[in-house]
MDAnalysis code that builds the backbone (N, CA, C; Angstrom):
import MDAnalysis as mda
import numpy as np

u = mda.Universe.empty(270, n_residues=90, atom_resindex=np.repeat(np.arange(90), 3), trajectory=True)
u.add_TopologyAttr("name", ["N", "CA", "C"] * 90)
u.add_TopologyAttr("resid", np.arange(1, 91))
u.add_TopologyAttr("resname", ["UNK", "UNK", "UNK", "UNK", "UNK", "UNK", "UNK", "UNK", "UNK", "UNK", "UNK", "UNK", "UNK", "UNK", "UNK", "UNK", "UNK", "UNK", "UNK", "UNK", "UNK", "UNK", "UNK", "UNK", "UNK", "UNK", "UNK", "UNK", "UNK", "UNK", "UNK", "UNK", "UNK", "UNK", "UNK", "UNK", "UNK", "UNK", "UNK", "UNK", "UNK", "UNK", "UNK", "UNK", "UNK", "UNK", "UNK", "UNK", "UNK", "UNK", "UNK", "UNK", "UNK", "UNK", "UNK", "UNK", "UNK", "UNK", "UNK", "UNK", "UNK", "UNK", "UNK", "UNK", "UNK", "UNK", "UNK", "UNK", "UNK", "UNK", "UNK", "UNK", "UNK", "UNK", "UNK", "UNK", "UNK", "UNK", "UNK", "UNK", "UNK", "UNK", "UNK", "UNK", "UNK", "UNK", "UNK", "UNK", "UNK", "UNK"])
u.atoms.positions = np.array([
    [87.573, 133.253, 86.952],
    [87.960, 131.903, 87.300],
    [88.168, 131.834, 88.803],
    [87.376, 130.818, 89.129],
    [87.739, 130.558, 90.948],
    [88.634, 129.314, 91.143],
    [88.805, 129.184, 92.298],
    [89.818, 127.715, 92.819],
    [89.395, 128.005, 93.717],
    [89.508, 126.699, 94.425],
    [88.854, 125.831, 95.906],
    [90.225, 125.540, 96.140],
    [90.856, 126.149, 97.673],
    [91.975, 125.903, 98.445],
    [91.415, 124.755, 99.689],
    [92.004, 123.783, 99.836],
    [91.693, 123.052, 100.976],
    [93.043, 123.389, 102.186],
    [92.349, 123.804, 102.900],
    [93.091, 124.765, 104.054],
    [93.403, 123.354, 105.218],
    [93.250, 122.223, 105.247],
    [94.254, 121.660, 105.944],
    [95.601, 121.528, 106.085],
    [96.199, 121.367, 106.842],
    [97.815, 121.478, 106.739],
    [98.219, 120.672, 106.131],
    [99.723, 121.075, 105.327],
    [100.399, 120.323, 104.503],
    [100.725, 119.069, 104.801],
    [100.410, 117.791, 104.798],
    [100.704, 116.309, 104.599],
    [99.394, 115.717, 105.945],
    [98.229, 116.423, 106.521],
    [97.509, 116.192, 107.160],
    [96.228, 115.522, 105.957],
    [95.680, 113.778, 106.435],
    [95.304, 113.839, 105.645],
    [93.750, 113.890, 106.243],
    [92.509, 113.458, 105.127],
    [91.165, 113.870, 105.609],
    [90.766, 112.907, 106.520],
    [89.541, 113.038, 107.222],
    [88.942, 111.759, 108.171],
    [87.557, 111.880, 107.885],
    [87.123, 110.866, 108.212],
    [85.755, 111.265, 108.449],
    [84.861, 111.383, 108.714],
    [83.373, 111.936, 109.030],
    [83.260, 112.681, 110.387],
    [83.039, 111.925, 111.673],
    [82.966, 110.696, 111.786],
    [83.592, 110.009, 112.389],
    [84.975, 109.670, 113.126],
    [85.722, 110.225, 112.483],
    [87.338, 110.849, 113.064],
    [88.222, 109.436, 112.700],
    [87.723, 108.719, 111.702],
    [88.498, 107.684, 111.378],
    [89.354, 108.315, 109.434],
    [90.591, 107.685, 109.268],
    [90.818, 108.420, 107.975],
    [90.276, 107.309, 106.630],
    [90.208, 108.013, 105.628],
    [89.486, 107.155, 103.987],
    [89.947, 105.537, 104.543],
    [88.813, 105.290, 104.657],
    [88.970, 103.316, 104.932],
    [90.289, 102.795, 103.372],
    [90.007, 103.507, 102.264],
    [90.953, 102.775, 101.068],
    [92.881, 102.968, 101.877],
    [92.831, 103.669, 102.554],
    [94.131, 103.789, 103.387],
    [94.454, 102.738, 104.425],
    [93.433, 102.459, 105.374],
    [94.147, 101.659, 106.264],
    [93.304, 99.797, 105.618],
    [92.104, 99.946, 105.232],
    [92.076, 98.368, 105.307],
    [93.171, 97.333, 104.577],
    [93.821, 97.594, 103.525],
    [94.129, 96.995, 102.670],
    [95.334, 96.513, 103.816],
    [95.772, 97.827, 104.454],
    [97.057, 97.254, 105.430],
    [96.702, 96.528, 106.779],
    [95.660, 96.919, 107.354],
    [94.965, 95.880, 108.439],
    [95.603, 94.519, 108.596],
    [95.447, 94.160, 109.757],
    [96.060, 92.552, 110.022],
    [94.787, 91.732, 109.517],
    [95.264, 90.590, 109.715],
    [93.745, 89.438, 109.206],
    [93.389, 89.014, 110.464],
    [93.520, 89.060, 111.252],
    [93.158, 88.804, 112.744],
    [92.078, 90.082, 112.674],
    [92.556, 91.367, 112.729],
    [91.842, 92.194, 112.997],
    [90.395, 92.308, 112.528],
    [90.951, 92.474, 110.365],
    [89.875, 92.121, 109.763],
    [89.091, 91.435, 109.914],
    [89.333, 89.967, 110.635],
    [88.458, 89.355, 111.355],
    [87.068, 89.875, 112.315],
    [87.904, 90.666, 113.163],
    [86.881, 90.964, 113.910],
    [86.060, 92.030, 113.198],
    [86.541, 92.276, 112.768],
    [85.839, 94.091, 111.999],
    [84.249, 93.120, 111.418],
    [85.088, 92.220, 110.746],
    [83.982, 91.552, 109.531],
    [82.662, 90.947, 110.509],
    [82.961, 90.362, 111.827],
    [82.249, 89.526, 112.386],
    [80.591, 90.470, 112.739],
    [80.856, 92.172, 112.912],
    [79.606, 92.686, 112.840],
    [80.342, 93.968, 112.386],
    [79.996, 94.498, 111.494],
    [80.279, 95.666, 110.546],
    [79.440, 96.819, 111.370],
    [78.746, 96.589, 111.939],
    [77.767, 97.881, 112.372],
    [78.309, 97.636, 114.159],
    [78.655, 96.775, 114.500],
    [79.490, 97.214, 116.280],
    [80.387, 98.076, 116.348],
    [80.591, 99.020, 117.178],
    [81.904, 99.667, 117.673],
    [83.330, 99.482, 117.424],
    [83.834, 99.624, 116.869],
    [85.109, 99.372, 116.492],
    [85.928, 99.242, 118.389],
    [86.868, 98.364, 118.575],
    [87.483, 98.852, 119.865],
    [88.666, 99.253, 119.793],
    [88.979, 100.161, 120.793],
    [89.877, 100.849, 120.719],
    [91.291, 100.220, 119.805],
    [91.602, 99.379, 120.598],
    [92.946, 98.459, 119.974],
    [92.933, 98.733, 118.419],
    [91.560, 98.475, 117.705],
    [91.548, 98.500, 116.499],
    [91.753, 100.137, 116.026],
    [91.310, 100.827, 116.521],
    [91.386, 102.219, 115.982],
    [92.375, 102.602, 116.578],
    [93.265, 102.316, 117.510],
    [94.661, 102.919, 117.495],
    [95.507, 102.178, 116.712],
    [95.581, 100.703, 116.321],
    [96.074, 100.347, 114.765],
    [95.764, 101.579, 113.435],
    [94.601, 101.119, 113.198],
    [94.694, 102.160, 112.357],
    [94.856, 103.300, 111.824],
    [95.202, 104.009, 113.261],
    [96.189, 105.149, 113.032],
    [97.290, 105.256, 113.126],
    [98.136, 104.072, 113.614],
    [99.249, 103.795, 113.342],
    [99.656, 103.482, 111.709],
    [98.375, 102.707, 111.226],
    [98.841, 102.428, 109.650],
    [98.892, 103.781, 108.961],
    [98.080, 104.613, 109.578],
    [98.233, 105.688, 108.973],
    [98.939, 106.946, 109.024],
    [99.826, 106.634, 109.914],
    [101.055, 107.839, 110.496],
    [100.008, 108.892, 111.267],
    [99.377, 108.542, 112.077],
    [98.850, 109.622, 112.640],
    [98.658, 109.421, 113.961],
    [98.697, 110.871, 114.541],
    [98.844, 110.705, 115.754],
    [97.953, 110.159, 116.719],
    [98.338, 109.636, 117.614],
    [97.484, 108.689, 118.589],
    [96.604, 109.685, 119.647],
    [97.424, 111.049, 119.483],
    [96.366, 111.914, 120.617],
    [95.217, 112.600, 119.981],
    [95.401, 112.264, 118.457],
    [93.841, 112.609, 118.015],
    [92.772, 111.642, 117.968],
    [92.963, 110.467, 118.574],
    [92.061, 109.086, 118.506],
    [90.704, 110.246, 118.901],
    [89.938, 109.686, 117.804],
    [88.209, 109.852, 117.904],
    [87.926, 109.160, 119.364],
    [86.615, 109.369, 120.105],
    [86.312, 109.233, 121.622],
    [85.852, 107.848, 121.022],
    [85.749, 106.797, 122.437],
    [85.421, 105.456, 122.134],
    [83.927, 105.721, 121.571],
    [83.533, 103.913, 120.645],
    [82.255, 103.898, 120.195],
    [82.614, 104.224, 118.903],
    [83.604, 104.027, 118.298],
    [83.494, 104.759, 116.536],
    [82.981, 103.221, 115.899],
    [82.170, 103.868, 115.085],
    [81.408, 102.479, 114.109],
    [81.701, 103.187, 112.694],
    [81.780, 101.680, 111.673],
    [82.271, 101.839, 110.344],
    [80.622, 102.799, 109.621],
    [81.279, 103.708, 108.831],
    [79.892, 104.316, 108.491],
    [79.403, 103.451, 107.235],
    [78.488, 103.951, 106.425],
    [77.488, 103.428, 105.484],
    [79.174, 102.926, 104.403],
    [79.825, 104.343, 104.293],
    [80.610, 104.017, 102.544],
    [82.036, 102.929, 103.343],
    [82.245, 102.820, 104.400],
    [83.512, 102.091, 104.774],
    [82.319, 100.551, 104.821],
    [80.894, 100.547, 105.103],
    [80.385, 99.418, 104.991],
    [80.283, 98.800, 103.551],
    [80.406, 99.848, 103.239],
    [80.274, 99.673, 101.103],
    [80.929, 98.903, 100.538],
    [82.538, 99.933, 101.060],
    [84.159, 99.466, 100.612],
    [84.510, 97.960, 100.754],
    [83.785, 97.772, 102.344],
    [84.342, 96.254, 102.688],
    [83.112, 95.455, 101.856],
    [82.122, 95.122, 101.777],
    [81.229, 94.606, 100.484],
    [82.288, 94.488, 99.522],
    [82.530, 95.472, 98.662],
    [83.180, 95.406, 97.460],
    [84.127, 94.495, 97.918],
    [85.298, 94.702, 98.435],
    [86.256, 94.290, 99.029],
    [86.487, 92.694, 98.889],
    [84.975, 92.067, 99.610],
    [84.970, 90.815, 99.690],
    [84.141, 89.996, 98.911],
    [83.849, 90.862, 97.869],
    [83.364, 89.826, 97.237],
    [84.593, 90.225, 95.885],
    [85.118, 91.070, 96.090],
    [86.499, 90.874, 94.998],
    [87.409, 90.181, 95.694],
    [87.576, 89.392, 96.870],
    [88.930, 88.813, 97.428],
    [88.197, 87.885, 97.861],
    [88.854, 86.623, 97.746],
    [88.380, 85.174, 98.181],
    [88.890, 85.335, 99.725],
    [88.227, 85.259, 100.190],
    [88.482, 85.956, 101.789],
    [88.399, 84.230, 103.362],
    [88.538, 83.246, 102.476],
    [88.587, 81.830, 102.763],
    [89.794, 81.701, 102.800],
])
């Protein structure tokens, strides 16, 4: 019998490879201003302001901010799809 240890540190959580953490963590808490902009082009650059929010929603530290230019990947483009067409977003 084997087991798979995930060797990150205790209460560190995943990101991804993009250096942003599981979109199901921070969008739901996002402002609607923000979401705003996110929504207006899904494939632009996120700016900074926005990705140091969202590591604030996520208790994490601000000196690991990913380098500018982070864009939402394919499955955080997915999430928000789902997202809005399950939430009347009017």
């Amino acid at each position: 019998m084997s087991s798979l240890l995930d060797d990150r540190a205790h209460g560190e959580r995943s990101r991804n490879t993009h250096g942003l953490p599981p979109i199901g963590l921070w969008w739901p808490m996002l402002e609607r201003p923000l979401k705003r902009e996110v929504l207006e082009n899904l494939d632009a650059p996120l700016r900074a302001v926005v990705v140091y929010r969202i590591f604030e929603l996520c208790e994490l530290d601000a000196g690991a901010l990913p380098p500018l230019g982070v864009r939402l990947g394919e499955n955080e483009r997915a999430y928000i799809a789902g997202w809005m067409h399950a939430v009347d977003w009017n």
